[in-house]
C-alpha positions in Angstrom: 55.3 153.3 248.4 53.1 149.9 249.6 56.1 149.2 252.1 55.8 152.8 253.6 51.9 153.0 253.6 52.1 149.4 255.4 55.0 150.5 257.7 53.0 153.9 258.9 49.7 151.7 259.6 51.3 149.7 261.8 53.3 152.9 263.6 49.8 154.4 263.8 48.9 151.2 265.8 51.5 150.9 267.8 50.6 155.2 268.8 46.7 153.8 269.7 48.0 151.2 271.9 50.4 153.4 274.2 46.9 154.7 275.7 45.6 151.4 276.6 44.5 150.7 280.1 44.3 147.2 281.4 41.8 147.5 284.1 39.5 149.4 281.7 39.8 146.3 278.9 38.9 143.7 281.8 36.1 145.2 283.2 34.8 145.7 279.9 35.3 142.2 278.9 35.8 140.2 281.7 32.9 141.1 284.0 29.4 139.8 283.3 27.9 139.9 281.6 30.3 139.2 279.0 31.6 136.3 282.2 28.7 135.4 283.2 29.7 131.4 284.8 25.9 131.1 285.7 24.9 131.3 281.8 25.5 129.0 279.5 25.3 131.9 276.2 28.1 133.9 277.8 30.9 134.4 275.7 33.8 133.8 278.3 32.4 130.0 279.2 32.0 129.4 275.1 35.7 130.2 275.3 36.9 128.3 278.1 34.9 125.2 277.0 36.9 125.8 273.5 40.5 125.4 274.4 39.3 122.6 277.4 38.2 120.6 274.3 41.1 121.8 272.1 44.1 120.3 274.6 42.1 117.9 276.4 41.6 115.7 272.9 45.3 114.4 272.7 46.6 115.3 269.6 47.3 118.9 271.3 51.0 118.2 273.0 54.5 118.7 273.9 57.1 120.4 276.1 56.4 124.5 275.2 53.2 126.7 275.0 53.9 129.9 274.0 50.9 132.3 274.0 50.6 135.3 271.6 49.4 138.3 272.8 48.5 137.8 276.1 47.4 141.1 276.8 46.3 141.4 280.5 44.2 138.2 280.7 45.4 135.0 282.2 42.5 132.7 280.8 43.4 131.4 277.2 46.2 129.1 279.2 44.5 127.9 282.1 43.7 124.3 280.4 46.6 124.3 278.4 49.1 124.5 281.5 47.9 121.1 282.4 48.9 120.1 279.3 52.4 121.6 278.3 55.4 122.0 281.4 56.5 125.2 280.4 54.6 128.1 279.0 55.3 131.6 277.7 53.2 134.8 277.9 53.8 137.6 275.5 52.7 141.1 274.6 53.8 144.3 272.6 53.1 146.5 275.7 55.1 146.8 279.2 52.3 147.6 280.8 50.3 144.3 280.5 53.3 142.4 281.0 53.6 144.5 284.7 50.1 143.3 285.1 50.8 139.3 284.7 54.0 139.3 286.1 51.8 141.1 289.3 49.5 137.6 289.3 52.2 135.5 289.0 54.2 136.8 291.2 51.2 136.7 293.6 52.0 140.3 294.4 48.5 141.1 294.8 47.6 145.0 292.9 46.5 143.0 289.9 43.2 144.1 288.0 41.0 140.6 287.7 40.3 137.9 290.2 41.0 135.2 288.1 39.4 132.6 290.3 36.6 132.3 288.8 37.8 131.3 285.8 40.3 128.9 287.3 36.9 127.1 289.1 35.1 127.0 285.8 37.7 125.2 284.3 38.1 122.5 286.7 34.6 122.1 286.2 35.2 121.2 283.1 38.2 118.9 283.8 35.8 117.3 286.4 37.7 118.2 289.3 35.8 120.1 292.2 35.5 124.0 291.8 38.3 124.4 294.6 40.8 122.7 293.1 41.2 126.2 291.6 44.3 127.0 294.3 45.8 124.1 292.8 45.7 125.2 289.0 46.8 128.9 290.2 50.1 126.9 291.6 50.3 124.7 288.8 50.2 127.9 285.9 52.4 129.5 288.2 55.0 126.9 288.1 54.9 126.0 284.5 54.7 130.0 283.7 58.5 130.5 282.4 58.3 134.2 281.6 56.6 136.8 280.4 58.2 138.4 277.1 58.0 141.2 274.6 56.6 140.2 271.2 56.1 142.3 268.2 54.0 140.1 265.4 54.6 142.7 262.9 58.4 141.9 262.8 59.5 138.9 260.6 61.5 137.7 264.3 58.4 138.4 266.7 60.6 137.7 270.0 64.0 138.2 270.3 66.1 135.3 268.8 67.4 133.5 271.8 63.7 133.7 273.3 62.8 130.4 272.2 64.3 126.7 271.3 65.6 126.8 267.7 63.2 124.1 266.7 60.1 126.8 267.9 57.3 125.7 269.9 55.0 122.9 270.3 51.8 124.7 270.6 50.7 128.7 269.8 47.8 130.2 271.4 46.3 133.4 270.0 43.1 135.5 271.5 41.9 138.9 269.9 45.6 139.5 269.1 46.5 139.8 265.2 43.2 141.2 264.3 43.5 144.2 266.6 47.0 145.5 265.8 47.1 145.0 262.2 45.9 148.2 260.4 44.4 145.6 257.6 43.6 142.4 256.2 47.3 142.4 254.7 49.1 142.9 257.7 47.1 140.2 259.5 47.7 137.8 257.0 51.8 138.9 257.5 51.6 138.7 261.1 50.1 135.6 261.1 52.9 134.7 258.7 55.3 136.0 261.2 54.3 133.8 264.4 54.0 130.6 262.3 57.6 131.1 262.8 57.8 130.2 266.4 55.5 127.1 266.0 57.3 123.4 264.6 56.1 121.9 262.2 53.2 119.5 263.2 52.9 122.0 265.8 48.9 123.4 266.3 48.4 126.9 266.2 44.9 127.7 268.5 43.3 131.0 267.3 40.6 132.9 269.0 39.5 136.2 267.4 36.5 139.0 266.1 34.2 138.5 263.7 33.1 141.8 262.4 34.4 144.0 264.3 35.9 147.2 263.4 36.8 148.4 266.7 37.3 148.1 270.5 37.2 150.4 273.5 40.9 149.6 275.2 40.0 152.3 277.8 37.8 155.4 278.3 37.9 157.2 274.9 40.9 154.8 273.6 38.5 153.9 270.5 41.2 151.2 268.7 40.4 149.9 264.9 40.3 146.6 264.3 40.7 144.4 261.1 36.8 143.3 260.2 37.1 139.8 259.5 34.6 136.6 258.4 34.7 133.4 258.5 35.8 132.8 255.3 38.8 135.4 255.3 40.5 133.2 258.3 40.0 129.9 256.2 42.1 131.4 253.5 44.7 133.5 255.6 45.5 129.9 257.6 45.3 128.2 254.4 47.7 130.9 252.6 50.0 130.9 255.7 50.9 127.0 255.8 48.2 125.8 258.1 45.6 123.0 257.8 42.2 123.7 259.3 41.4 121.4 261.8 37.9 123.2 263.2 36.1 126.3 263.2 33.5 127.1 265.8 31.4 130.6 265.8 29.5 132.1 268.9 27.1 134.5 267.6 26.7 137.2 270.4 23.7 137.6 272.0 22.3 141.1 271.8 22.7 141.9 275.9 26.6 140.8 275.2 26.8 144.1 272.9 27.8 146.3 275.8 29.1 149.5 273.8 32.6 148.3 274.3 33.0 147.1 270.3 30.6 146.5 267.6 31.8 142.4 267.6 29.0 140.2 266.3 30.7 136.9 266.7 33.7 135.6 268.2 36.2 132.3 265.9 37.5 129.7 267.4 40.4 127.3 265.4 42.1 124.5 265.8 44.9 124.5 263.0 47.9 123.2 262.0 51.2 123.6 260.8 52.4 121.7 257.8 
């Protein structure tokens, strides 16, 4: 009866997500003030300066980056592309995998300009602000493909999707905790794409802190797993991982749009034993 209950929780996620709509998600969250590269509180920078620190320290490395969940955004591998020559995007749905492929295809129709992102991160790597053309070609070339993922399946990508000895690096942002109908089922599915990563390999995790739910268009109200600090120690812990950092943004009250009820946002560095 547990395997049935779990099984129609995840179904009934799966049901919320065919009404998501990208450009709704990104405006929501990708806009200021939320991406505000003028403020130094805003949530987006906090992120970018977290995985510019995570693969710029040296211990971060390898030949494949394969990145969970992409959803519709582009950001979470900007630094790592420098880093690792060939990266994968993934995501449950077609329809955010239409909108990357649209960016990297440079097709145009695509729902973000990304460039200011790209020119905040070379202002982190020290480079001038329009070296950003340069990154866009770089993440482009290293950008291998775009793939389907399911982290509720034991096999999250189909078996031939990735070397047999898995990847060197996983990325992960806003991903488990907002398909899994509970805190079981994130703990599984982070089970599940621990077996893509090597061992030694490091697992970079970005995610909600107490959040029970997101807008993922206009009236799309999807739940989401409420989680603390403390519950991610142990789920890594439980799942094989060693905790190498944990870094909290607490959001500032003008961040709380009406989009979510997110307090804080968790960034990790972990990895597999």
């Amino acid at each position: 009866m547990e395997e049935k209950g779990a099984e129609s929780g995840i179904a009934a996620m799966a049901a919320c997500y065919q009404r998501f709509d990208p450009a709704s998600y990104l405006k929501y969250n990708y806009t200021p003030p939320r991406a505000d590269f003028e403020r130094k509180d805003s949530i987006v920078p906090w992120k970018l300066a977290c995985l510019h620190r995570a693969f710029t320290e040296g211990d971060v490395s390898g030949e494949l980056l394969v990145d969970i969940g992409s959803g519709p955004t582009l950001y979470q591998v900007l630094s790592g592309c420098e880093v690792f020559n060939k990266v994968i995007l993934t995501d449950f749905l077609e329809i955010n995998r239409q909108e990357l492929r649209r960016w990297l295809r440079d097709e145009g129709g695509y729902n973000l300009d990304w460039t200011p992102y790209m020119e905040y991160v070379c202002k982190l790597e020290g480079r001038r602000p329009s070296a950003w053309s340069e990154k866009a070609a770089k993440l482009r070339k290293v950008v291998k493909d775009v793939l389907p993922i399911d982290v509720h399946c034991p096999q999250p990508m189909a078996p031939d999707a990735l070397p047999s000895g898995g990847a060197d690096c996983l990325v992960s942002s806003f991903c488990l905790e907002s398909v899994s109908p509970d805190l079981a089922a994130f703990n599984r599915a982070l089970g599940h794409i621990g077996s893509l990563l090597r061992p030694g390999g490091h697992l970079l995790l970005i995610g909600a802190l107490d959040e029970s739910y997101y807008l993922g268009g206009p009236g799309v109200k999807i739940p989401v797993v409420p989680l603390n600090e403390a519950q991610v120690c142990a789920s890594l812990k439980e799942r094989g991982y060693t905790l190498m950092r944990l870094e909290v943004y607490t959001l500032p009250q003008d961040m709380r749009v009406g989009v979510d009820d997110v307090t804080g946002v968790f960034f990790v560095k972990a990895k597999k034993v």
